[in-house]
N, C-alpha and C positions, 0 to 999 in steps of 0.2 A: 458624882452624887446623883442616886434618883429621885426623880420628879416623886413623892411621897402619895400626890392626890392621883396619877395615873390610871384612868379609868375608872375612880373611884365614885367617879358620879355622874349620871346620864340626863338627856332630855327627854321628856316623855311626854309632852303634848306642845299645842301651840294656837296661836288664831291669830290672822290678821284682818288688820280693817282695809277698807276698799282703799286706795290713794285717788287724792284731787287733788286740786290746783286750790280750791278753797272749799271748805266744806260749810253748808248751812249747820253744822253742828259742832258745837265746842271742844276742844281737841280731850278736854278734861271727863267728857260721856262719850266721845269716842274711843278713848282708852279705858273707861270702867269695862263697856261693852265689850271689849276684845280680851282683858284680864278674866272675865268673868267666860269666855269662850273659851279661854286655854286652862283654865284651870278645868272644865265640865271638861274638855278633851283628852285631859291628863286620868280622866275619869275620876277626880277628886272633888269635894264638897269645897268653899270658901273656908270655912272653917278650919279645914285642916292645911293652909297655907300659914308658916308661922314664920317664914322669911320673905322680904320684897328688896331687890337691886333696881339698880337703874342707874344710868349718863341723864341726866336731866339737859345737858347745854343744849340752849336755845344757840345752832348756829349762822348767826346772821352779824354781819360786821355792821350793821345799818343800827338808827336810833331808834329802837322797836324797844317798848316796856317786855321786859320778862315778868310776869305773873302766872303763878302756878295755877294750874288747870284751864288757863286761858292756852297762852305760848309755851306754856313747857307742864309737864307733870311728873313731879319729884316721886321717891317710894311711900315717902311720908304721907303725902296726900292724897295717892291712891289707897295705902293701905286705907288710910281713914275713910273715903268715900263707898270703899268696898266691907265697910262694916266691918273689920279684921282688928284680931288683938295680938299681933306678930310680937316675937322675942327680938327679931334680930329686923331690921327697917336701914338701910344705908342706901349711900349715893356715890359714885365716883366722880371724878372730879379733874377734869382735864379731858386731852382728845383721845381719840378711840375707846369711843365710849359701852362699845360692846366687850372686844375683850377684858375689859377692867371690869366689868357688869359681871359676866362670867367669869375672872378670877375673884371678884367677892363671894358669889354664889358659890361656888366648889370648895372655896373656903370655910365657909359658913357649915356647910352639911359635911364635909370632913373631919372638923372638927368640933360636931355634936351640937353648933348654936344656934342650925335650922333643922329639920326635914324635908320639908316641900319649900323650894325656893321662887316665885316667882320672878323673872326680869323681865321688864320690858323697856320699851323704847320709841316715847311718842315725836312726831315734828309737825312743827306749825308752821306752815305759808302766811305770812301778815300780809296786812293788806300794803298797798304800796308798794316802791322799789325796796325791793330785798334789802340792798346795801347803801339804799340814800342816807344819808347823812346831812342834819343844818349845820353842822359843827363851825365854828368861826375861827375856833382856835384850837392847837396843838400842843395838845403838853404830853408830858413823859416820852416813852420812845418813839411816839407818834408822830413828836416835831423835826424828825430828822426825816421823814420820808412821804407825810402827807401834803407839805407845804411844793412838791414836786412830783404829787399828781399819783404818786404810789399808794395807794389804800383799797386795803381789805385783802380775799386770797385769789382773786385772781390774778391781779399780778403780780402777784407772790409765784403762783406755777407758772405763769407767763416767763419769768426769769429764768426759772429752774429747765423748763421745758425749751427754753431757745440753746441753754445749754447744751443740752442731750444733742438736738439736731447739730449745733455746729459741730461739737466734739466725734460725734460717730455720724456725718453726713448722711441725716435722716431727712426723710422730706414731710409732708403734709400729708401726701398721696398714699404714703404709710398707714398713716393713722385712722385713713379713712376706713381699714380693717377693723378695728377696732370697733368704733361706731356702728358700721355696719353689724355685726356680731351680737355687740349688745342690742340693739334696739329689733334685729331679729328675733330674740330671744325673749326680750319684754313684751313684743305683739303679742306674742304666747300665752302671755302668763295675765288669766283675766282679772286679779287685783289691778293690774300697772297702770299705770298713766297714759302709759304710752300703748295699752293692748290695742292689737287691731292696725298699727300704724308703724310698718318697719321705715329704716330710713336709709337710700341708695348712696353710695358714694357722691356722687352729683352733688345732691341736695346736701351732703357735708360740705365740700368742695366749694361750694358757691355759697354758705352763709355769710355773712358779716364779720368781720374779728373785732372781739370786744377787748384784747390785750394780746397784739401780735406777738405770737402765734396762736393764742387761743379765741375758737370761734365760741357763736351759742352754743353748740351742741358740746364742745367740750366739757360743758357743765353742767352736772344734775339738776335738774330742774327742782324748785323750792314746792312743795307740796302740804298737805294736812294728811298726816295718817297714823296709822299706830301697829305695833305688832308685842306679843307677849309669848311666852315660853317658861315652864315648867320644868323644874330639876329638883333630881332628888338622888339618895344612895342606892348603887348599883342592884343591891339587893332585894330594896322595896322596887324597881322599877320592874323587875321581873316580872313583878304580880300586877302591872294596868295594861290597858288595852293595846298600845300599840310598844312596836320593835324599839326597843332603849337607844339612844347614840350615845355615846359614851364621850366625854372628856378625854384624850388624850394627854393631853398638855395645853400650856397658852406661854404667849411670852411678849413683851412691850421695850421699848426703849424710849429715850431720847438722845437730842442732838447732840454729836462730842464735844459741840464747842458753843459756849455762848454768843448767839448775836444778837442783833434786832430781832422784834419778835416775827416781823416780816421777810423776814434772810434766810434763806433758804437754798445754799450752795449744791450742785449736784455731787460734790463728795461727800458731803455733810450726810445726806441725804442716802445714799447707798452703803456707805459706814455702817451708820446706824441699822441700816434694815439688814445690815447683812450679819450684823452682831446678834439682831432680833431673831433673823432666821435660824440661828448658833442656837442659839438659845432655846426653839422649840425644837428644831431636832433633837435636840439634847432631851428634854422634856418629856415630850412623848418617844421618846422611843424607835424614832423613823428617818427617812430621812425623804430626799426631794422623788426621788425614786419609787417611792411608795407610796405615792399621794395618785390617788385615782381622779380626785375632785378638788383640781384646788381655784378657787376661788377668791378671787384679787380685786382689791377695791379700786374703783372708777368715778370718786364724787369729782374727778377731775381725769381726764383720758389719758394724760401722761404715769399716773400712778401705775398703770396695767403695765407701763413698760418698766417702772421702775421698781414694784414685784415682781416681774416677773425674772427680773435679773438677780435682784436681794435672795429668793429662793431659790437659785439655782434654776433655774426651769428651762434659761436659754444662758450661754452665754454673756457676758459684761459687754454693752455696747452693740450685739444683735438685736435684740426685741424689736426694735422695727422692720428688720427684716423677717425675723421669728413670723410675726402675723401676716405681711402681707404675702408671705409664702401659704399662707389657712394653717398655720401654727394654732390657732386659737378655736377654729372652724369647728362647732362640735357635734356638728352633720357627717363629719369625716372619722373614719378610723383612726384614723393618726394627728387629729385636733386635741390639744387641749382645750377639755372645759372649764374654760376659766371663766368665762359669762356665761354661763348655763344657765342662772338662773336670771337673768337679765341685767344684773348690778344695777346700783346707782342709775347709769347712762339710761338703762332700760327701763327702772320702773318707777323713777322716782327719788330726791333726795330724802333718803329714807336712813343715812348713814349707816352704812354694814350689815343692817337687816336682811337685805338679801342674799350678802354672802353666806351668813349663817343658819337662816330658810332656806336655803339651795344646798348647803349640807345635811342641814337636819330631815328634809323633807327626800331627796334620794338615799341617806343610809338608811330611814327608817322604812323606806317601800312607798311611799306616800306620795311624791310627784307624778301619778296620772300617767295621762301620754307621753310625760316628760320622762317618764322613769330609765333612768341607767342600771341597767340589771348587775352588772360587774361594778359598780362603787363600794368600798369596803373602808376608805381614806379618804376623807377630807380635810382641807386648810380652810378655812375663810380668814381674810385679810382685811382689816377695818386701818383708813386714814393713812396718813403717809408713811412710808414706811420708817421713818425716823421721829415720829410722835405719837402712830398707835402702837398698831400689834398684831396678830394673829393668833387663832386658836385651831387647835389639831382634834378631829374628832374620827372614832370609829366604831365598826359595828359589834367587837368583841370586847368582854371585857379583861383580855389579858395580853 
């Protein structure tokens, strides 16, 4: 069966807001301000935006009020703050909240009930510990695993990630490829958090572990920032300012089998993405081979290994050896850029934004000194592989 939206719709502008740790301004005029940049980027007026997507999840496992335009900003309340009398206004609803953002969107203007789409994607750092919690007591599925010290997602991948090491005798000393990579790449990039500030092996190596095996670093750091992007049909995109990227495809799953919502097996876990994977090749039209730029989500350091097997990119059970060979190195000819543009690790818990920034800003010519002149294919990878997704983008539209 073919994918029917196949190229059928492009990105045509974009803007992001700086990333901090906490911003002296409210994440709800921090995202007016950067919807209101990508759409002038798109070279379009406010007015002519008549769809808005969005993932709204505030994700923090901690007791943090969710209130819109404070901690999260829904499409509903940008639209409205941006003055806008949109036909089509939705939200998705679950994890991986970029490709579901982008399968509404492509949805929307394939089938005639937007034009200009905008999606965006704001996150809030609250104040306090991220994942504190006064909670006294445990109910629903939560009684079976917080009363013994298990809560939230770190050790959730803490689980998942001792798996991998035992099963395929991976070390630590591995990972620290990884890390290094990203956060080389984030120095780069002067939105990040982290610009200006790579980080050596060493200083991986010798952090704290906050859920053995996972240290600090294996986690994205909690930040305030925002990012927005413009889509529209292949056809009107010809006529604005900058190079179309194109939709591909997109593809998402979930888990094959029900558990705790904390359970998280390492076959469960590569099933799944490997069925996801299935599914966007299928999709677009390509396969692992064809991907010049693929881009594998990091809001946790063991996901790079566990894309990058889901996609075929290395073997089942290599990936650790994959990177600390410069598998991933993309200073090298024969690196994959899979953190080119910093991910997660590098610039921020920004979820998926930068995978999808880091494809859309090299097919469209637009990454600077960063540019890859031979990118023609990109993947970006948002959330685990067995609860987001991935979207396939390129620079033709056939």
């Amino acid at each position: 069966m073919t994918f029917a939206a196949r190229n059928q719709v492009a990105v045509v502008g974009y803007a992001h807001s700086p990333i901090e740790r906490h911003s002296a301004r409210t994440l709800g005029a921090i995202t007016v301000d950067t919807a209101l940049a990508a759409i002038a980027d798109a070279g379009l007026g406010r007015e002519q935006v008549d769809g808005f997507v969005s993932g709204a999840l505030f994700p923090t496992a901690g007791d943090h009020a969710v209130e819109d335009g404070v901690s999260t900003v829904s499409s509903p309340w940008l639209a409205e703050h941006l003055g806008a009398n949109p036909g089509y206004v939705v939200g998705f609803q679950g994890y991986g909240q970029i490709p579901g953002s982008v399968a509404l969107a492509v949805n929307a203007i394939v089938s005639g009930a937007a034009d200009y789409v905008l999606l965006h994607r704001a996150l809030h750092n609250p104040a306090g510990r991220y994942h504190g919690h006064p909670m006294r007591e445990a109910r629903g599925p939560a009684q079976w695993t917080v009363p013994q010290g298990w809560f939230g997602p770190v050790g959730t991948i803490a689980l998942a990630y001792n798996e991998y090491l035992q099963r395929y005798g991976a070390s630590r000393e591995a990972m620290a490829a990884v890390l290094v990579e990203a956060r080389k790449n984030g120095a780069r990039i002067p939105w990040s958090h982290w610009h200006g500030r790579p980080l050596t092996a060493d200083e991986y190596l010798s952090a704290p572990l906050i859920a053995d095996p996972i240290c600090r670093y294996d986690c994205d750091i909690p930040v305030d920032g925002a990012a927005a992007f413009v889509l529209t049909r292949a056809e009107r995109a010809r006529d604005l300012p900058h190079k179309p990227v194109y939709v591909a495809g997109y593809a998402s799953g979930l888990p094959p089998k029900r558990r705790l919502a904390l359970h998280w097996p390492l076959d469960d876990i590569m099933t799944a993405g490997t069925e996801v994977a299935r599914r966007l090749w299928s999709n677009a039209g390509i396969g692992p081979a064809d991907v010049d730029l693929p881009q594998v989500y990091d809001g946790f350091s063991p996901f790079v290994y566990f894309w990058l097997e889901a996609l075929g990119l290395c073997p089942v059970g290599e990936a650790h050896a994959f990177v600390q060979d410069g598998g991933i190195d993309c200073d090298t000819a024969s690196g994959l850029p899979v953190l080119s543009g910093g991910g997660a690790l590098g610039n921020g818990r920004m979820h998926g934004i930068p995978q999808m920034l880091e494809c859309y800003l090299q097919l469209s010519g637009r990454a600077g000194d960063r540019q890859r002149n031979d990118a023609t294919v990109a993947v970006a990878c948002h959330s685990s592989p067995h609860l987001g997704g991935a979207v396939a983008y390129t620079t033709t539209p056939t």
